[in-house]
N, C-alpha and C positions, 0 to 999 in steps of 0.2 A: 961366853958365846951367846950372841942373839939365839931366841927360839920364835922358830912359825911355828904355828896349831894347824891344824886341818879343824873342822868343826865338831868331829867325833870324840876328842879329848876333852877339847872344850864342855861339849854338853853332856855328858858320862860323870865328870867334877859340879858341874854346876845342880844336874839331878840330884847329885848325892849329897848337894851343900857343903864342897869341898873345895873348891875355888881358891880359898883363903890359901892351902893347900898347896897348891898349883901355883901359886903366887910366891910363896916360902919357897919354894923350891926353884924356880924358874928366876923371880926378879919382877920381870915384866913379859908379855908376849907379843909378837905381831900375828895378825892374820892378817892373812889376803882381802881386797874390798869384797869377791865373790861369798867369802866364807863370812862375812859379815854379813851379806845378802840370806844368803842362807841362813843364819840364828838368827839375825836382829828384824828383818823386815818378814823373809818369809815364816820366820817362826814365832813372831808378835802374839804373844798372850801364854805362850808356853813357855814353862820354866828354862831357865837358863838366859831369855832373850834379851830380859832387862837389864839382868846382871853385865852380861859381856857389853848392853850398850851404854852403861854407866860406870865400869871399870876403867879407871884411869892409868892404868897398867897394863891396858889392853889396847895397842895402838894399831888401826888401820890404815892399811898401806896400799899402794895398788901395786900393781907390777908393772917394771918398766917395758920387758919383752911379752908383750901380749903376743903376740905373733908367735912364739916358743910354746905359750902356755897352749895356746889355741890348736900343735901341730902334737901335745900328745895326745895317746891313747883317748879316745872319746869312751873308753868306758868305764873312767876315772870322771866324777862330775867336777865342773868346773871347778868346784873351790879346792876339790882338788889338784886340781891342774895348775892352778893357780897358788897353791901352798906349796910345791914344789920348785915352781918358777921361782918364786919370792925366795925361798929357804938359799937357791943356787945361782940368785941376782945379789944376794949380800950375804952367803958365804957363811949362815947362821945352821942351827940344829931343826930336825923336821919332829914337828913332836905328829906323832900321825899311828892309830891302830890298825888298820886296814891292810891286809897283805897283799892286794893289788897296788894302792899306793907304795907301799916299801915296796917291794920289787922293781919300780921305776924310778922310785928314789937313789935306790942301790944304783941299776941301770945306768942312773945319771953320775955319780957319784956324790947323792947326798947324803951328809949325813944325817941319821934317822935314828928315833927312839921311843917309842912305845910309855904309855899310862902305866906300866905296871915295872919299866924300870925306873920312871920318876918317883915312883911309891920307894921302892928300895936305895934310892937315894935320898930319900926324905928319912928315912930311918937311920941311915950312918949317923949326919949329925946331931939325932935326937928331937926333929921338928916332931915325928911321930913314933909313937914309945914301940907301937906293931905296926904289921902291916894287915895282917889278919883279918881286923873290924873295919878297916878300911875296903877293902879288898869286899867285905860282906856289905858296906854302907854302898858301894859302885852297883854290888850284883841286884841288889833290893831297890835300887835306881833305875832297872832298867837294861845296865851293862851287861853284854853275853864274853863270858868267861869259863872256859871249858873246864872241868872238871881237872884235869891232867895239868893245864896250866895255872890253876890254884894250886896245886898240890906243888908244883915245879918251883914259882916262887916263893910260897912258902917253906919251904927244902931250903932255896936259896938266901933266904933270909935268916935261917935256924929258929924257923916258927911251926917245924913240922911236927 
């Protein structure tokens, strides 16, 4: 399955210097040209921006129906709006944290899946031995991860 990003996964892995990561797991990703706008031009000098603009596994795309993207929710930002258009213009997975995004993803019916089930997929077949230090390398990053939802995937990994 093709995978969109939203920018939020994107730069959660790349602060933690986990990219490599994200790549094992996934293949390769698209993002939207918006969510490219957002890490690589308006976020130039911050970590993450080089990376995604020099990963060759990281292919920017535009979206065909601008006109779709442009009629949701405005209080989704555009690359958001635009990682969902993309994700449901070629039928791919929505890698997206944000529960205003999933909810419109759902909405739509896309499909959608969260940083922290990627982690527990990276674990089945042994890319990552835990998920735990992982999980501790995202939060030390910068990533907000509540309390109950560490403990939740951790449970669900058998890392509790």
């Amino acid at each position: 399955m093709q995978v969109v990003a939203d920018a939020g996964p994107l730069l959660s892995f790349a602060r933690a210097e986990r990219l490599d990561l994200l790549r094992a797991v996934t293949g390769s990703v698209i993002i939207p040209t918006a969510v490219y706008e957002e890490i690589v031009v308006k976020g130039a000098g911050r970590r993450g921006a080089d990376e995604v603009e020099h990963a060759d596994w990281i292919e920017r795309r535009s979206v065909r129906d601008q006109t779709f993207a442009d009629r949701l929710p405005h209080k989704l930002h555009s690359g958001e709006r635009e990682a969902i258009t993309l994700a449901r213009e070629i039928g791919g997975g929505l890698l997206v944290d944000e529960l205003e995004v999933r909810k419109e993803a759902q909405r739509l019916g896309v499909h959608y899946f969260g940083s922290l089930a990627l982690l527990k997929e990276a674990k089945q077949p042994g890319l990552i031995p835990a998920v735990k230090p992982v999980l501790d390398e995202l939060i030390a990053a910068g990533t907000y991860i509540s309390k109950s939802l560490y403990q939740d995937v951790l449970e669900q990994v058998g890392e509790s």
